[in-house]
C-alpha positions in Angstrom: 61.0 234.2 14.0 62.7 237.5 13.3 62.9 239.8 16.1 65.1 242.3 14.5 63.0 245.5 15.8 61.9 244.3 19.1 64.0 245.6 22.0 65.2 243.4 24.3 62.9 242.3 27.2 64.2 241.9 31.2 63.7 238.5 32.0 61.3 239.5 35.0 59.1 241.8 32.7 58.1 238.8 30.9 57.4 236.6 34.0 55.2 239.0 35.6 53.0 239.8 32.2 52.7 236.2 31.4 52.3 235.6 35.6 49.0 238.1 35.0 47.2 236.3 32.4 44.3 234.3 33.2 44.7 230.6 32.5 42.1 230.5 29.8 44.7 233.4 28.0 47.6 230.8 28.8 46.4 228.4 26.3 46.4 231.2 23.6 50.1 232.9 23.9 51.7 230.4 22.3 49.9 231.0 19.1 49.7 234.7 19.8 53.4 235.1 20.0 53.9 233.0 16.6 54.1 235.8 13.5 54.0 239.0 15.9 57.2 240.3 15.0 56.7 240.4 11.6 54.0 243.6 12.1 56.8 245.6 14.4 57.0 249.0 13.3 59.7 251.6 14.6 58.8 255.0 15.7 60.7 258.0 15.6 60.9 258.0 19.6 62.7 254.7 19.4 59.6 252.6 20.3 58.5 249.6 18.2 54.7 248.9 17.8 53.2 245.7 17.2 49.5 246.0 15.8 46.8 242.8 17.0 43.6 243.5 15.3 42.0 247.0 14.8 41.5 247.9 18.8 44.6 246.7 20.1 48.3 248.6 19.4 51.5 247.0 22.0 54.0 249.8 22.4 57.7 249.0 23.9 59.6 251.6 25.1 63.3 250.5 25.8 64.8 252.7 28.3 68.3 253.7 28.8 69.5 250.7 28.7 68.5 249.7 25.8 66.2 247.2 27.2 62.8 247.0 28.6 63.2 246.7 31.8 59.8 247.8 32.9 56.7 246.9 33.5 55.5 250.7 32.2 57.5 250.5 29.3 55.5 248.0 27.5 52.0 249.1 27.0 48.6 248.2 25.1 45.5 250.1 23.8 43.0 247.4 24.6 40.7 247.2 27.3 42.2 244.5 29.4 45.3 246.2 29.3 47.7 245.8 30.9 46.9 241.9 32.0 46.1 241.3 28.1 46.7 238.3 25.7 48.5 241.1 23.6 51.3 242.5 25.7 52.4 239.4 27.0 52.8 238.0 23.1 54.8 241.2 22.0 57.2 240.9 25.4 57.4 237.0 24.5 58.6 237.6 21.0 61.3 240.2 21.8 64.5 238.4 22.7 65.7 238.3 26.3 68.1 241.2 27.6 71.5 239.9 28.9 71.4 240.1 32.6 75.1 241.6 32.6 73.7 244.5 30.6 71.3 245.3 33.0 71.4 247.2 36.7 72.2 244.2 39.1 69.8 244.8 42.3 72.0 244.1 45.4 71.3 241.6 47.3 70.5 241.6 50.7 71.0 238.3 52.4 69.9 237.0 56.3 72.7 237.0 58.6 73.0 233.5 60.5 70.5 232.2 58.1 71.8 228.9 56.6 70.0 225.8 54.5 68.2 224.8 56.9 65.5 227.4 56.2 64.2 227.1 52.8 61.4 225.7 50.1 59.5 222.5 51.3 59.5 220.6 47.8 62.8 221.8 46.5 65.8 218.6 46.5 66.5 218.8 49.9 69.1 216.6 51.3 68.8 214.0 48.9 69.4 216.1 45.9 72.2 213.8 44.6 70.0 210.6 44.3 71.5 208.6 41.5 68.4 206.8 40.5 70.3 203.4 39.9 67.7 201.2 40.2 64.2 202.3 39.1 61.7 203.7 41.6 64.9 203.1 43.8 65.8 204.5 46.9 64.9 208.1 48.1 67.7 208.8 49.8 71.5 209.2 48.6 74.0 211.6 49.0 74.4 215.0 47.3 76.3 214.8 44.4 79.2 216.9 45.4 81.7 214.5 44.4 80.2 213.6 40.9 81.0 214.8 37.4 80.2 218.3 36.0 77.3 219.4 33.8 79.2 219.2 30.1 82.6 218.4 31.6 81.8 215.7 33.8 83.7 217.9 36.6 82.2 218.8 39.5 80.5 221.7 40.1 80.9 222.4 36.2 81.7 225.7 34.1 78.7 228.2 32.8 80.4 230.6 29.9 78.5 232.9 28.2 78.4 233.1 24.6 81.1 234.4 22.6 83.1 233.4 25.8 87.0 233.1 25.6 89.6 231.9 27.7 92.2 233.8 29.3 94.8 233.6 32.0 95.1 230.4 34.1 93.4 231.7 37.4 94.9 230.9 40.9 93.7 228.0 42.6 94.5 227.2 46.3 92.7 224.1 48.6 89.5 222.6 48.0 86.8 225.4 49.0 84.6 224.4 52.1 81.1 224.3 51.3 79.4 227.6 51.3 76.9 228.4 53.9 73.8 229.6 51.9 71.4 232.6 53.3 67.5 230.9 53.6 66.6 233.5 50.7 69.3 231.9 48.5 68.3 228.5 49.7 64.6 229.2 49.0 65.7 230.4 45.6 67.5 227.7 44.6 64.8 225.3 45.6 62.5 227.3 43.5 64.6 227.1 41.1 65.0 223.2 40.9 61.0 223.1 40.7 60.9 224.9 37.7 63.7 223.5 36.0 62.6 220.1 36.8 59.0 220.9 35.5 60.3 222.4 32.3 62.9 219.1 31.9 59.8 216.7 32.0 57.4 218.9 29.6 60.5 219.0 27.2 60.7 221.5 24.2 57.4 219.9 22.7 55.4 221.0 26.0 58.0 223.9 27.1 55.8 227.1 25.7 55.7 230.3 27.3 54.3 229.6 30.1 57.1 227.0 31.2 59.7 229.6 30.1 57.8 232.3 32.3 58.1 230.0 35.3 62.0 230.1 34.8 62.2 233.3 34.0 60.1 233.9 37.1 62.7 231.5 39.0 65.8 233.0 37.3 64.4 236.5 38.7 64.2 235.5 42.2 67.6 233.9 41.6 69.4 236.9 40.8 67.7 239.1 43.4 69.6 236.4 46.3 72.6 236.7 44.7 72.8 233.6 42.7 74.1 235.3 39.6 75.3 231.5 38.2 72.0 229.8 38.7 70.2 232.7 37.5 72.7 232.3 33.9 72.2 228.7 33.5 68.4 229.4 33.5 68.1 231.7 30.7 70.7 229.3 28.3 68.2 227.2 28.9 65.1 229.4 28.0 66.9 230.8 25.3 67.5 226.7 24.0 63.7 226.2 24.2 63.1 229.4 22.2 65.5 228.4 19.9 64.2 224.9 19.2 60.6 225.5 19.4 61.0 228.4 16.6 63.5 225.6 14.7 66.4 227.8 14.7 69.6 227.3 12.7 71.6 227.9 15.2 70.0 225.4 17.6 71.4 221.9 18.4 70.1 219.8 20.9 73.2 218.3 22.1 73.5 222.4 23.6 69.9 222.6 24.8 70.7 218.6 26.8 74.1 220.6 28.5 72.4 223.6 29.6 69.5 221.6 31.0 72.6 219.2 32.8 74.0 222.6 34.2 71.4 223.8 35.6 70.0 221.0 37.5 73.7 220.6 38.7 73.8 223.8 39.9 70.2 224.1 41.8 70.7 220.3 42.9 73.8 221.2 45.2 72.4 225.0 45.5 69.7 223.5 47.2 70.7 220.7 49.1 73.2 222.8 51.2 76.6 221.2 49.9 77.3 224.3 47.6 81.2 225.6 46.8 81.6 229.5 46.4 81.8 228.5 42.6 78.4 227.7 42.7 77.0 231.2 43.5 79.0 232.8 40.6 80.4 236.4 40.5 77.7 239.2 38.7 80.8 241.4 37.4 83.7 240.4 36.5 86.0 241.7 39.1 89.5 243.5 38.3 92.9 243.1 40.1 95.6 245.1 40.2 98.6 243.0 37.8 101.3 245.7 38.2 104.0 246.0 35.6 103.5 243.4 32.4 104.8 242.9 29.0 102.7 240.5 27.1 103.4 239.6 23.5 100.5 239.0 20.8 99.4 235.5 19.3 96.5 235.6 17.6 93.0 237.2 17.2 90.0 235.8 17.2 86.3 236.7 16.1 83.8 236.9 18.4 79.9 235.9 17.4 77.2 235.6 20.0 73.9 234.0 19.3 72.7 237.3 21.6 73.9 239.8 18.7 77.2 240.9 20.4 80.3 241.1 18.0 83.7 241.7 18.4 87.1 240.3 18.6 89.6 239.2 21.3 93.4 239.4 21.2 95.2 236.6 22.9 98.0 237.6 24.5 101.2 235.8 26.2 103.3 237.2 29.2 107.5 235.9 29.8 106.1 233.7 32.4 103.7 232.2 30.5 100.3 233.5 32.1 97.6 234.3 29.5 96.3 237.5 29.2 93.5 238.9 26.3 91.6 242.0 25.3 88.2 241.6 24.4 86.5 244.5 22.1 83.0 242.7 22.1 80.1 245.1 21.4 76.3 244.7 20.2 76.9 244.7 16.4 76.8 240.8 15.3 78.5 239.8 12.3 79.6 243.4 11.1 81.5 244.5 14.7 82.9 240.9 14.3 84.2 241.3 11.0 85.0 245.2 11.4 86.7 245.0 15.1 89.6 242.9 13.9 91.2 246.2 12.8 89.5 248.5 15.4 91.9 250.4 17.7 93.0 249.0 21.3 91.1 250.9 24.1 94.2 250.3 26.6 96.1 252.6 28.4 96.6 255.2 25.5 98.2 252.3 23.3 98.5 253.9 19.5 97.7 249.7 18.3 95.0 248.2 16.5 94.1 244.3 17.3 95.7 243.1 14.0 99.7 245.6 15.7 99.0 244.0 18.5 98.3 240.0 17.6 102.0 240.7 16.1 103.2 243.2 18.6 103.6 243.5 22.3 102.6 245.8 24.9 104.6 247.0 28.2 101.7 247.6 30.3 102.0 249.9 34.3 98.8 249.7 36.5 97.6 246.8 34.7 94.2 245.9 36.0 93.0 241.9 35.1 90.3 239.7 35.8 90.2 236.3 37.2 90.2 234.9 33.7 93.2 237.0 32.4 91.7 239.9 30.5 93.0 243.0 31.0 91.1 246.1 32.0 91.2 249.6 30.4 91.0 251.0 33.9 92.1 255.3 34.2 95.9 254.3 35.6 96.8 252.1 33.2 99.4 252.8 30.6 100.4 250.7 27.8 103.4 250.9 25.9 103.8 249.2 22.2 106.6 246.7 22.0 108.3 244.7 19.4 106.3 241.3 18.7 108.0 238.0 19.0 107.8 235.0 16.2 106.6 231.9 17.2 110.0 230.4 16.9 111.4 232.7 20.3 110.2 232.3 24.0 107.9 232.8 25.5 106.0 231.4 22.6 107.8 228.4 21.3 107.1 226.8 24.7 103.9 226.5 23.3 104.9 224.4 21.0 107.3 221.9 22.6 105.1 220.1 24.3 103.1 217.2 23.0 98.7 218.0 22.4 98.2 214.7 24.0 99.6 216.3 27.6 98.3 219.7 27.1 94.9 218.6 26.5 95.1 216.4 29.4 96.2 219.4 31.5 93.3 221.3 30.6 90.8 218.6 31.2 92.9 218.3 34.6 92.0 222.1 35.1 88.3 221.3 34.2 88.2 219.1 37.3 90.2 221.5 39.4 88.7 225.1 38.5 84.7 224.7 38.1 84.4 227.8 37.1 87.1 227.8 34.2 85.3 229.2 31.1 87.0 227.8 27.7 90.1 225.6 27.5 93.1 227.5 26.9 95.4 227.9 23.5 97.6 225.3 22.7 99.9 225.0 19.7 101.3 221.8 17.8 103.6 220.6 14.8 101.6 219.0 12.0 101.2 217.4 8.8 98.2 217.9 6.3 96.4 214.8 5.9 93.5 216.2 3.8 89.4 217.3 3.6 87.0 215.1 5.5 84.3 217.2 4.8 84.5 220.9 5.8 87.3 219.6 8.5 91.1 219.2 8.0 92.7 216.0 8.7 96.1 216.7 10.2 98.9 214.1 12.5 101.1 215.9 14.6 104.6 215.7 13.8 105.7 212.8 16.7 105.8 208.8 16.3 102.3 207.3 17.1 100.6 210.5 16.9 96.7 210.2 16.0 94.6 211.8 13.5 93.5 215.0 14.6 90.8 216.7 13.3 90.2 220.7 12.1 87.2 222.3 12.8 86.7 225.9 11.7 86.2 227.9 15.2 83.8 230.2 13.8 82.0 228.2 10.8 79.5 231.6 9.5 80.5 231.6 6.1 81.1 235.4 5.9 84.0 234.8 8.5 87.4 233.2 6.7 88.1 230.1 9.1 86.0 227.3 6.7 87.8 228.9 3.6 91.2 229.2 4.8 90.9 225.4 6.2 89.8 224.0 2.9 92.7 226.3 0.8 95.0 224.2 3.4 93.5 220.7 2.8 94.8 221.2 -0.8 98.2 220.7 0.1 98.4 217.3 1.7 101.7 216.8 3.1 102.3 220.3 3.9 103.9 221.1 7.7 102.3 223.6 9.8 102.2 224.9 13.5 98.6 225.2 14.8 97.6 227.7 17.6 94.1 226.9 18.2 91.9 226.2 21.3 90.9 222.4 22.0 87.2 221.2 21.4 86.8 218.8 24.7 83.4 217.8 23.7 84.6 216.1 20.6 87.4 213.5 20.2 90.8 214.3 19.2 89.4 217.9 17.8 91.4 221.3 17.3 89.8 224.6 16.7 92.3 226.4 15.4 92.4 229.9 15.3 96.0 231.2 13.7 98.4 229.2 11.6 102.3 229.4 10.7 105.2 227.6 8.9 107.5 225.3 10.7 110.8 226.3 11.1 113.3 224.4 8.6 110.7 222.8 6.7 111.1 223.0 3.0 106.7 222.3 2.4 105.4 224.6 5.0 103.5 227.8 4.7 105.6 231.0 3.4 103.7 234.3 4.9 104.8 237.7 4.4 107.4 239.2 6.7 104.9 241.5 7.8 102.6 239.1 9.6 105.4 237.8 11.6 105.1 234.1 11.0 101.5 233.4 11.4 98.1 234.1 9.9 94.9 234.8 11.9 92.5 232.3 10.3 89.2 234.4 11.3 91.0 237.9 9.8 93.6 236.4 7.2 92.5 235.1 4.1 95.6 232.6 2.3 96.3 232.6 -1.1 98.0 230.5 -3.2 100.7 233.0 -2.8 100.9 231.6 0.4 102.3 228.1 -0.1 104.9 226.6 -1.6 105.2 226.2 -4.8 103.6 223.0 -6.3 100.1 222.4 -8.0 97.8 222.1 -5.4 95.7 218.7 -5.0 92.5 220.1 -5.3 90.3 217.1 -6.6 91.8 214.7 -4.0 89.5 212.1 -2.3 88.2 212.9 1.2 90.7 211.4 3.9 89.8 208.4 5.7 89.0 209.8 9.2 89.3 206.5 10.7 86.7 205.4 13.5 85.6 207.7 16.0 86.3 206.5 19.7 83.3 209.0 20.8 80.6 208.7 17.9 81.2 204.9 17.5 80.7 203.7 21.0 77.7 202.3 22.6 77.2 205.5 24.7 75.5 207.0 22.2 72.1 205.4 23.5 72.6 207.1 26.4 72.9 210.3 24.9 69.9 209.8 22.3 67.9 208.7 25.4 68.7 211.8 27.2 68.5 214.4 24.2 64.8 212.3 23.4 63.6 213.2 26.9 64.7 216.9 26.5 62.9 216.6 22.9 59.8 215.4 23.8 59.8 215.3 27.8 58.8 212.8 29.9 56.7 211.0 28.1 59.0 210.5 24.8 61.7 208.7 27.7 58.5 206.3 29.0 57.7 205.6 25.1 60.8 204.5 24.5 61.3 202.0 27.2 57.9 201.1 26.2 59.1 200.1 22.5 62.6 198.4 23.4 63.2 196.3 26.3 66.1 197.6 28.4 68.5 194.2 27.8 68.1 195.0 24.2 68.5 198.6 24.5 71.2 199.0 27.0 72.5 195.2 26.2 75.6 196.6 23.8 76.7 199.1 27.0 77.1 196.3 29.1 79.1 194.6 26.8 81.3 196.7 26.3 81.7 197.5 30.0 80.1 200.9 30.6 77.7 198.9 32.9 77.1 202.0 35.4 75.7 203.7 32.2 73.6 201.0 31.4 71.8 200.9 34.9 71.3 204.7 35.1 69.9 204.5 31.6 67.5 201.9 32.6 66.6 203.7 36.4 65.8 206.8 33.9 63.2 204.5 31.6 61.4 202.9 34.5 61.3 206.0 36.2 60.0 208.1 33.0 57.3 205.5 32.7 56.6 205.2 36.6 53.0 207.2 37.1 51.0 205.6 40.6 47.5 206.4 40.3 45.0 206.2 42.8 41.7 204.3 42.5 40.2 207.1 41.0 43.0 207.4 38.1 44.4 210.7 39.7 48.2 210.7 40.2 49.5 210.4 43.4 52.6 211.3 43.1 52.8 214.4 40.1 56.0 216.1 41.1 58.5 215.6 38.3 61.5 216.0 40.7 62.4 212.2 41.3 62.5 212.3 37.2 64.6 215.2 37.3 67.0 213.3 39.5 67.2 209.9 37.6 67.8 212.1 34.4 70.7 214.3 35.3 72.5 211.0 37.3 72.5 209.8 33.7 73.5 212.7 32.3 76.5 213.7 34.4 77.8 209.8 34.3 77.5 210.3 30.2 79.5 213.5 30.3 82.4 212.0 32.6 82.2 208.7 30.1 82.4 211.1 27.1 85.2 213.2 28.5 87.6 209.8 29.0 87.3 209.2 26.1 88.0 212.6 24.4 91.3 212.5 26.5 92.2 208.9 25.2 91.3 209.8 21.4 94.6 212.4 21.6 96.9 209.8 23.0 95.8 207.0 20.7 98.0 206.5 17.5 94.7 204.2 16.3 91.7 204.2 18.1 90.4 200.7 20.4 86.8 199.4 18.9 84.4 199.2 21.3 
């Protein structure tokens, strides 16, 4: 569906028109939204008008913002106006507004109130129940101790898209559980309901209507003050979107994390054993940093499936904090392509992005955020400064220390900082094995160092990371240093975002003295200038990748069960333990001793498939939330499997058949 012309729609606008219909309407929006925003037409006042029939003409009429955020700015000419079929299709066409773009209500919570107070059918107490053995026990506790949503870390990190890392934030003691307000509590519980109901009607069943209910939930959500909770919701809603109109950009593996996160989240939200991460922050807050000087390393491109473009220049300080500055603006592919060479907004700086990824800044009044980007704040004054090659401190640093430990430090910081958004840059010595499809085989330069693979950060063709990579994979045998950011849900995989030569190496990459030792793979296009000289391999055979520790082990049964169920809902899990027994199905886990994954996978079929009916065939027991538990036990158990296994396949020099 193309919804270039429609304005983006406030999540609560939507819930309340689709809230109004009658349920005979219901049944119609799906089909009323499909096709609608082909007939949007813009007006010269900046409204768009979507036609249905002869006596019925929608009108939205984005406000300042940019947004509809209004129930009065989206209007219709028919008679059942405005609880019609017709408004509520245009609104659930147009494409959700960001919440961060929008005026945050404040919230006004209940002194003394705590989690006692609250929803009657929300988690409760036992929101943690594993779901080990089917139709098991009711009551377990709260899984504050178990595995994040995507991570396998407790509570689990929600970025944003076109999220990228920065500074390594402080981190003292364990937080104490945070004492919830009963609106919070009540929200949170609401917020489980829906989320459970839109888990078991899956994307086959999740229409509209089941979006409205989160939207409905997200809303309440963000008026308590539950600014992460009322994120994880819309990733999700936006995921359903996405897969229901068969998007390219859709993968289910994302759509099967968000749903993870966000029962996480409303799990512990409701059952009382919520950290402060769990609430989330609705700005991102500034500091005062004082006096830095911080040295470029690299820029990267920054695409969001929400239209937002940009870039963001990673920056290193003497001490080795990170620091960045972000330029990301609605614009999509153009800003992203364009703002590589745009002009720093920081403290009067006379510096582009491309000065600065090779230059430095001596910065007074600096202003930075929890996850190290610097602010633009009126005191801040910024000095340009010499850059420093990768070969001098602070930045060689990066590159003395083995990928194997610094990607166990960041999975380390995973555990440790819940709310840590992307992993951050690390840098390595290596050797150009060759193409294994659009990636780029590479060993690091150290004895029993495994393969490691080279995935394009930014793979839209009109961006030069898939290009530059396969110009590289040319040359096998060539030495390189990598700067790139590590993929933790894949194993031993690099996205690398700038590359240089190696110092002393005779078969390495020879840049021009002007881009100070490195090239920025999502701005810098190599030529064959570029390498030494040599004819270039071009027709060589595809490297062997060798196995995959991840892809070939028996997990994958959990996961397919898991994505099915997020597929085709409830009913596609029973099905499936309907067709294979679970000693066949789960047989091959055992065996190879993930036997915890075998039983949760198993309490998930049986309790998929277990429906008690009364004598007169009605269900007694309809509530999806006992699903909803078995399903993300087995979900957070995969992720913590997954992510042992990610931090093996970088220590490995071969990887250990399973």
């Amino acid at each position: 569906m193309n919804t270039g012309l429609l304005p983006p729609v406030a999540p609560e606008v939507l819930a309340e028109a689709v809230e109004n219909l009658t349920a005979r309407l219901r049944k119609k929006l799906d089909a009323a939204i499909e096709g609608c925003a082909a007939g949007a037409v813009r007006g010269d006042d900046g409204g768009v008008t979507i036609r249905f029939g002869e006596d019925a003409l929608v009108t939205l009429r984005p406000g300042p913002e940019g947004a509809v955020t209004a129930a009065g700015q989206a209007t219709c000419t028919c008679l059942l106006a405005p609880r019609c079929l017709h408004r509520a299709a245009a609104l659930g066409a147009a494409p959700l507004a960001d919440p961060d773009r929008l005026p945050r209500p404040e919230p006004h919570p209940e002194p003394g109130s705590g989690p006692g107070a609250g929803a009657e059918s929300g988690p409760g107490p036992d929101a943690g129940r594993a779901g080990a053995a089917a139709g098991g026990s009711d009551a377990v506790p709260a899984p504050k101790a178990g595995p994040a949503p995507g991570s396998g870390s407790a509570p689990g990190s929600a970025p944003g898209a076109g999220a990228v890392p920065g500074a390594e934030p402080d981190r003292g003691s364990e937080p104490a559980p945070e004492v919830l307000t009963a609106a919070q509590h009540a929200a949170a519980a609401a917020l489980w309901r829906a989320a459970a109901e839109a888990l078991a009607a899956g994307v086959t069943a999740g229409g509209a209507v089941v979006q409205a209910e989160l939207l409905r939930a997200a809303h309440t959500a963000r008026l308590a003050g539950l600014p992460r909770a009322e994120a994880a919701t819309l990733r999700v809603v936006r995921g359903l979107r996405a897969a229901r109109e068969r998007s390219g950009g859709h993968r289910l593996a994302d759509l099967t994390a968000a749903f993870r996160e966000l029962l996480h989240t409303a799990a512990l939200l409701a059952s009382g054993a919520a950290g402060p991460a769990l609430t989330g922050t609705a700005r991102r807050a500034y500091r005062p940093g004082g006096g830095l000087r911080v040295y470029g390393l690299c820029r990267e491109p920054v695409l969001s499936a929400t239209g937002y473009g940009g870039v963001v220049t990673h920056l290193l300080a003497a001490d080795g904090s990170r620091y960045s500055v972000s330029d990301v603006r609605p614009g999509g592919l153009a800003r992203a392509r364009g703002a590589g060479s745009a002009s720093v907004a920081l403290g009067g700086a006379a510096l582009d992005h491309a000065g600065l990824a090779r230059g430095g800044l001596r910065i007074a009044g600096a202003t930075v955020s929890a996850d190290g980007r610097l602010g633009a704040g009126r005191g801040v004054q910024a000095t340009p400064l010499r850059g420093v090659p990768w070969t001098e401190e602070p930045v060689a640093a990066l590159f003395a220390r083995p990928a194997a430990e610094a990607v166990a430090a960041r999975l380390a910081e995973r555990d440790g900082d819940p709310d840590a958004a992307e992993p951050a840059l690390l840098g390595c010595e290596v050797v150009v094995v060759g193409a294994a499809g659009e990636d780029l085989l590479v060993r690091e330069v150290r004895e029993d160092a495994p393969l490691l693979r080279l995935r394009a950060a930014h793979p839209h063709p009109e961006l030069p990371h898939t290009a530059n990579l396969r110009r590289i994979a040319a040359h096998p045998g060539l030495l390189l240093r990598v700067l790139g950011r590590p993929d933790l849900d894949r194993a031993a995989t690099l996205r690398p975002l700038a590359v240089g030569p190696v110092p002393g190496a005779q078969y390495t990459l020879r840049l021009p003295e002007e881009w100070l030792g490195r090239a920025d793979l999502g701005y810098d296009v190599l030529q064959g200038g570029h390498f030494p000289p040599g004819a270039a391999d071009a027709g060589a055979p595809a490297a062997d990748a060798g196995p995959d520790v991840l892809a070939d082990s028996p997990l994958w049964r959990v996961r397919r069960l898991l994505e099915s169920g997020v597929a085709g809902g409830r009913r596609a899990v029973a099905e499936a333990a309907r067709t294979t027994g679970p000693a066949a199905a789960y047989g091959p886990l055992r065996r190879a001793g993930f036997t915890a994954a075998a039983e949760l996978a198993t309490a998930l079929a049986a309790e998929a498939d277990r429906r008690p009916r009364d004598p007169f065939g009605r269900l007694t027991d309809p509530s999806p939330a006992a699903y909803a538990h078995a399903w993300l036990a087995a979900s957070t158990h995969l992720a913590a499997a997954e992510r042992s296994l990610v931090a093996a396949s970088w220590s490995w020099s071969r990887s250990i058949p399973l």
